[in-house]
Backbone as ProteinMPNN parsed JSONL, in Angstrom:
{"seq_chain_A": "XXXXXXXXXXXXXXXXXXXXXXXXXXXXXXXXXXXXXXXXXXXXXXXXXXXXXXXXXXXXXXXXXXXXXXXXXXXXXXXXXXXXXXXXX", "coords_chain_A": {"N_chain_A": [[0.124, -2.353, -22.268], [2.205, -4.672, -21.477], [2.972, -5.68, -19.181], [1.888, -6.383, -15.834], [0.909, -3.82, -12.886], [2.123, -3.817, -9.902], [1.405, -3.955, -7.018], [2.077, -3.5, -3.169], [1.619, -3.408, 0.226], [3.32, -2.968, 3.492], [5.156, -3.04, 6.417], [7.776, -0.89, 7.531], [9.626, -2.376, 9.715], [12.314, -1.252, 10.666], [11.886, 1.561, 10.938], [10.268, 2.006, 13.379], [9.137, 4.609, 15.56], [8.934, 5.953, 18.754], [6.758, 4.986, 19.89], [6.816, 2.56, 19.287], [5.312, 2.174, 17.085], [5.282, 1.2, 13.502], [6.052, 2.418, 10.52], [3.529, 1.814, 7.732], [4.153, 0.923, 4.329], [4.28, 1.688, 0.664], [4.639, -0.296, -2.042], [5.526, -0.483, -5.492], [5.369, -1.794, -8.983], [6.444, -2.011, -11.121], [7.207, -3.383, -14.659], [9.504, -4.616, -13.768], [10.859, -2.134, -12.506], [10.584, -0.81, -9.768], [8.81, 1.297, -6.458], [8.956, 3.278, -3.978], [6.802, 4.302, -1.29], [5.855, 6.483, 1.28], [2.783, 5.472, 3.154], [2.139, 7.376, 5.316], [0.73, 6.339, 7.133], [0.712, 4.876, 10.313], [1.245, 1.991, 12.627], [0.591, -0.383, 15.038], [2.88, -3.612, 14.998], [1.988, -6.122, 15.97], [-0.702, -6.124, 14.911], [-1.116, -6.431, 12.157], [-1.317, -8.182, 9.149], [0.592, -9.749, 7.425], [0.482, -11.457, 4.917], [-2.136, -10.759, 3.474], [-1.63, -8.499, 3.16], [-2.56, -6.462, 5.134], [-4.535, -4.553, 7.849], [-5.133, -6.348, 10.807], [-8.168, -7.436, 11.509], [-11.483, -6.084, 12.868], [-11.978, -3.383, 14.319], [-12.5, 0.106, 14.929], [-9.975, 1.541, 14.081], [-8.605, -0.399, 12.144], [-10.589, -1.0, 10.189], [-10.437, 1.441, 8.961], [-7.838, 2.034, 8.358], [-7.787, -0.369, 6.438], [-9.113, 0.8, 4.882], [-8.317, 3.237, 3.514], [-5.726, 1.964, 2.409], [-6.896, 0.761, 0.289], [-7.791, 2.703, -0.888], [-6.189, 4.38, -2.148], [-4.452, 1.935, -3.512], [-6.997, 1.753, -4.952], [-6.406, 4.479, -6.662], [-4.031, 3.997, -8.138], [-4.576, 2.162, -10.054], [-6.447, 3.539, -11.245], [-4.803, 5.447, -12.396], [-3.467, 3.742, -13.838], [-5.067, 2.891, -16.173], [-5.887, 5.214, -16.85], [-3.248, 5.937, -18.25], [-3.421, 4.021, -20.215], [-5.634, 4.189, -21.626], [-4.722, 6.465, -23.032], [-2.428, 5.925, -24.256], [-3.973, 4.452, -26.453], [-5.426, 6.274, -27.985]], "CA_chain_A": [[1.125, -2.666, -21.264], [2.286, -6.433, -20.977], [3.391, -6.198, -17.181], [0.779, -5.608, -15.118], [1.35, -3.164, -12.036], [1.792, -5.078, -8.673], [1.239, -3.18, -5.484], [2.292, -3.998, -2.355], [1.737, -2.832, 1.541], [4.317, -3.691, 3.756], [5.865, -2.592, 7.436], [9.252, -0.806, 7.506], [10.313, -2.365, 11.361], [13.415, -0.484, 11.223], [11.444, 2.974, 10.841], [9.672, 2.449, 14.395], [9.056, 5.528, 16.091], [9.005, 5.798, 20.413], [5.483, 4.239, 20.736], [6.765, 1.132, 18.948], [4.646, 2.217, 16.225], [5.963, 1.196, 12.289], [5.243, 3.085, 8.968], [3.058, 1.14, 6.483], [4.929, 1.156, 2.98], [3.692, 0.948, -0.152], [5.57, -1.018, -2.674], [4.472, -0.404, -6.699], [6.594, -2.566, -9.597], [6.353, -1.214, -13.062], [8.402, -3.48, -15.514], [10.49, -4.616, -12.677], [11.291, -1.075, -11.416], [9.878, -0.523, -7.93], [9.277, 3.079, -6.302], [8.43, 2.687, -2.298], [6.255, 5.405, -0.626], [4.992, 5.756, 2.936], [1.397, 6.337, 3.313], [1.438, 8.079, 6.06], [0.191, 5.521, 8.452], [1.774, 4.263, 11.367], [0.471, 0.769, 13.631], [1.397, -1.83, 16.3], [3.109, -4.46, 14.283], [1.695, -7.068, 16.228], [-1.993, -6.304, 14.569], [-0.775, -6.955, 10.659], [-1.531, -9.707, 8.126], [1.881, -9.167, 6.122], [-0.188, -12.229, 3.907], [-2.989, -9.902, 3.104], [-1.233, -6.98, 3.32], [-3.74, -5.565, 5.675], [-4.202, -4.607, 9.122], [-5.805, -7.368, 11.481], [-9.159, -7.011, 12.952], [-12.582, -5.141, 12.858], [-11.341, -2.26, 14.781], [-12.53, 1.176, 14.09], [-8.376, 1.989, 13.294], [-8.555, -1.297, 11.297], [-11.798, -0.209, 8.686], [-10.265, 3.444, 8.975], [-6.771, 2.302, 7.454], [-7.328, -0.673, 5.34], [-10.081, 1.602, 3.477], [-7.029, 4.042, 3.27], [-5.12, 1.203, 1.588], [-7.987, 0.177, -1.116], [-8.11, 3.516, -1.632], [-4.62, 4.477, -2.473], [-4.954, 1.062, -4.148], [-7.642, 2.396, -6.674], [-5.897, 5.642, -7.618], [-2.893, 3.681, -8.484], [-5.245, 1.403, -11.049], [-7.142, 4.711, -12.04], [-3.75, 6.08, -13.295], [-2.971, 2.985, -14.716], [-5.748, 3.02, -16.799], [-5.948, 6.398, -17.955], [-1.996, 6.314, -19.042], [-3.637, 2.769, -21.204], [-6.304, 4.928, -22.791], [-3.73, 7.704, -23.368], [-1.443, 5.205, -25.252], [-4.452, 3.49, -27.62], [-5.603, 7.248, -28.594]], "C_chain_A": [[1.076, -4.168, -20.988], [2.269, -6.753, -19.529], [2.601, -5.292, -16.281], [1.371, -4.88, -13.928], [1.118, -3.85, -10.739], [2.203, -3.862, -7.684], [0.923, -4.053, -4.104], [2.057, -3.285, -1.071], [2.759, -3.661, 2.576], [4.991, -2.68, 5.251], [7.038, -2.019, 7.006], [9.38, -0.675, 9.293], [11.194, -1.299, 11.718], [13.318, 1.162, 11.611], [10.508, 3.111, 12.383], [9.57, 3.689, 15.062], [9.016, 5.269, 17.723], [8.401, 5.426, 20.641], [5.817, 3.194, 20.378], [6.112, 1.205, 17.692], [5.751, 1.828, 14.984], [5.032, 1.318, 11.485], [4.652, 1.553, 8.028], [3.81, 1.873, 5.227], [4.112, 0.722, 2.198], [4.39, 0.743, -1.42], [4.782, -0.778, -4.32], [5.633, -0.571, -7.716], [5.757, -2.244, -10.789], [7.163, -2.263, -13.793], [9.394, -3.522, -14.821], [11.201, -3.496, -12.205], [10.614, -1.117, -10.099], [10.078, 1.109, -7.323], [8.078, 2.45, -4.818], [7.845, 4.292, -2.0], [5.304, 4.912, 0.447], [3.725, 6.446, 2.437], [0.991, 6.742, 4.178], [0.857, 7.381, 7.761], [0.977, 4.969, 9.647], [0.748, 3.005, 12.5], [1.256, 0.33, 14.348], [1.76, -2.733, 15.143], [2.553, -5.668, 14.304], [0.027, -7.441, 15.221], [-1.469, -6.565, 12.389], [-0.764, -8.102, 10.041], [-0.743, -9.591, 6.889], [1.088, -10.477, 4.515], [-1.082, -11.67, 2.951], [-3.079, -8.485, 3.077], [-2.109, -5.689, 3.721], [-3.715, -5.187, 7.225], [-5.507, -5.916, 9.836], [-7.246, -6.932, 12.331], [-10.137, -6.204, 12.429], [-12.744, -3.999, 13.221], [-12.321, -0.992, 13.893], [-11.132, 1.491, 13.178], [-8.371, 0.911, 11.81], [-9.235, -1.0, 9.971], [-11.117, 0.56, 8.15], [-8.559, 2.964, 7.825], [-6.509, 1.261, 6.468], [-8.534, -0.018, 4.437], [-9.085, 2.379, 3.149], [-5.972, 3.333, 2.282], [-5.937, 1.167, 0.689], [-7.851, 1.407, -1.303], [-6.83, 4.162, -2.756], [-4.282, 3.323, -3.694], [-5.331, 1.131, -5.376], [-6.914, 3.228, -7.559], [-5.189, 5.243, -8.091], [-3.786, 2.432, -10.205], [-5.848, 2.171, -11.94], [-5.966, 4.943, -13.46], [-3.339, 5.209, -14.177], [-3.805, 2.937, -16.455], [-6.364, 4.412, -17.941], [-4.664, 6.426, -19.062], [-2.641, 5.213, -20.101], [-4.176, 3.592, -22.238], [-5.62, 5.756, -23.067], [-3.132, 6.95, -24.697], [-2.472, 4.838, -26.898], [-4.996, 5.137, -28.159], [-4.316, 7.519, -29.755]], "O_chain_A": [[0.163, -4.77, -20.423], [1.774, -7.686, -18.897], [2.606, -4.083, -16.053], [2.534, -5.247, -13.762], [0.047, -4.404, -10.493], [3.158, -3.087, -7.724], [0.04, -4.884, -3.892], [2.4, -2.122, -1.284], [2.943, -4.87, 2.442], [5.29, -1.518, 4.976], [7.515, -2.572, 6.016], [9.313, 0.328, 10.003], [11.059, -0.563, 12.695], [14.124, 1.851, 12.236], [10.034, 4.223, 12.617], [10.787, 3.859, 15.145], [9.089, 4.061, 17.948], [8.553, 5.016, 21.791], [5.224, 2.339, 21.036], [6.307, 0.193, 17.019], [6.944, 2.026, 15.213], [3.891, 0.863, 11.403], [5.299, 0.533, 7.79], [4.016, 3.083, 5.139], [3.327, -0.2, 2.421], [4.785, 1.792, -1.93], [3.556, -0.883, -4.38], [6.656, 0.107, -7.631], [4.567, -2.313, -11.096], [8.317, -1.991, -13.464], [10.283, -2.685, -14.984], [12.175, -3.727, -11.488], [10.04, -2.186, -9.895], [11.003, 1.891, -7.543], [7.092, 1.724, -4.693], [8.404, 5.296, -2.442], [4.556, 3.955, 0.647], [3.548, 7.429, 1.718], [-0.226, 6.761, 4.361], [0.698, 7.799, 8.908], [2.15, 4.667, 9.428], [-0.328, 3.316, 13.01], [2.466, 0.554, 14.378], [0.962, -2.688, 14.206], [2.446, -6.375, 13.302], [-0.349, -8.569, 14.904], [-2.326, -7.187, 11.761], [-0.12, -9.044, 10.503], [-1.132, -9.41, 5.735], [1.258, -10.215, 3.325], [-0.967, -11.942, 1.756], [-3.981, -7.649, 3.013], [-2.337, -4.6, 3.193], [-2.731, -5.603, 7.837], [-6.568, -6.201, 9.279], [-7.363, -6.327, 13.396], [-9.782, -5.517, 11.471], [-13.597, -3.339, 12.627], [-12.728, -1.04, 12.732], [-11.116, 1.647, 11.957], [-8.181, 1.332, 10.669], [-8.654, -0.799, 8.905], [-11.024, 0.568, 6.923], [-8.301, 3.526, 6.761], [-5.559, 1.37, 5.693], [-8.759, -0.446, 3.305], [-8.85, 2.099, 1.974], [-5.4, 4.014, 1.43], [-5.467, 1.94, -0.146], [-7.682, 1.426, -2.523], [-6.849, 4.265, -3.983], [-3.873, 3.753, -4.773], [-4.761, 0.868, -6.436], [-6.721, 3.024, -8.758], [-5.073, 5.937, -9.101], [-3.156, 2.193, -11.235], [-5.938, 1.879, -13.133], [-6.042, 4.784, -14.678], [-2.865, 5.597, -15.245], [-3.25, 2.948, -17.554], [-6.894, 4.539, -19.044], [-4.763, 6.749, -20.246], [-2.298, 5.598, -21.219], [-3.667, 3.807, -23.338], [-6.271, 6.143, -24.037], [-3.316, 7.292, -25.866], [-2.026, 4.899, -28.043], [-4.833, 5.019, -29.374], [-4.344, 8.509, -30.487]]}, "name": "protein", "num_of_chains": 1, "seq": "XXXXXXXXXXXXXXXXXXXXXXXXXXXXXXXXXXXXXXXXXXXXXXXXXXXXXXXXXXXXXXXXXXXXXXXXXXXXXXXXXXXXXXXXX"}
């Protein structure tokens, strides 16, 4: 595979819910396609590092959901890697 897989985390503001809360997105570009999926999470916007596509802070919530990201993260590198060895078999 020439084009490596780029993954992204990312707010959707417009998806706020009544606490103010907004969904974390996660953004994943194949060969310039793109395919968006929520993970589930929901934060204050104010605590986000859209730079580091992480949440801000030492926080228990903070640990608790950017380990949730890295993890999500991995599986998406796992798969990448198995479909590689799939291909060179």
């Amino acid at each position: 595979m020439n084009n490596p897989i780029t993954i992204l985390f990312y707010l959707k503001r417009a998806k706020a819910n009544s606490n103010g809360l907004v969904p974390i997105f996660q953004r994943i570009t194949i060969n310039g396609k793109r395919l968006d999926n929520s993970t589930g999470k929901f934060i204050d916007p104010t605590n986000w590092n859209a730079d580091l596509s992480r949440l801000k802070g030492n926080s228990a919530e903070a640990r608790t959901i950017n380990s949730h990201l890295e993890n999500l993260k991995g599986k998406i590198y796992e798969a990448e890697k198995k479909l590689i060895s799939g291909m060179k078999n």
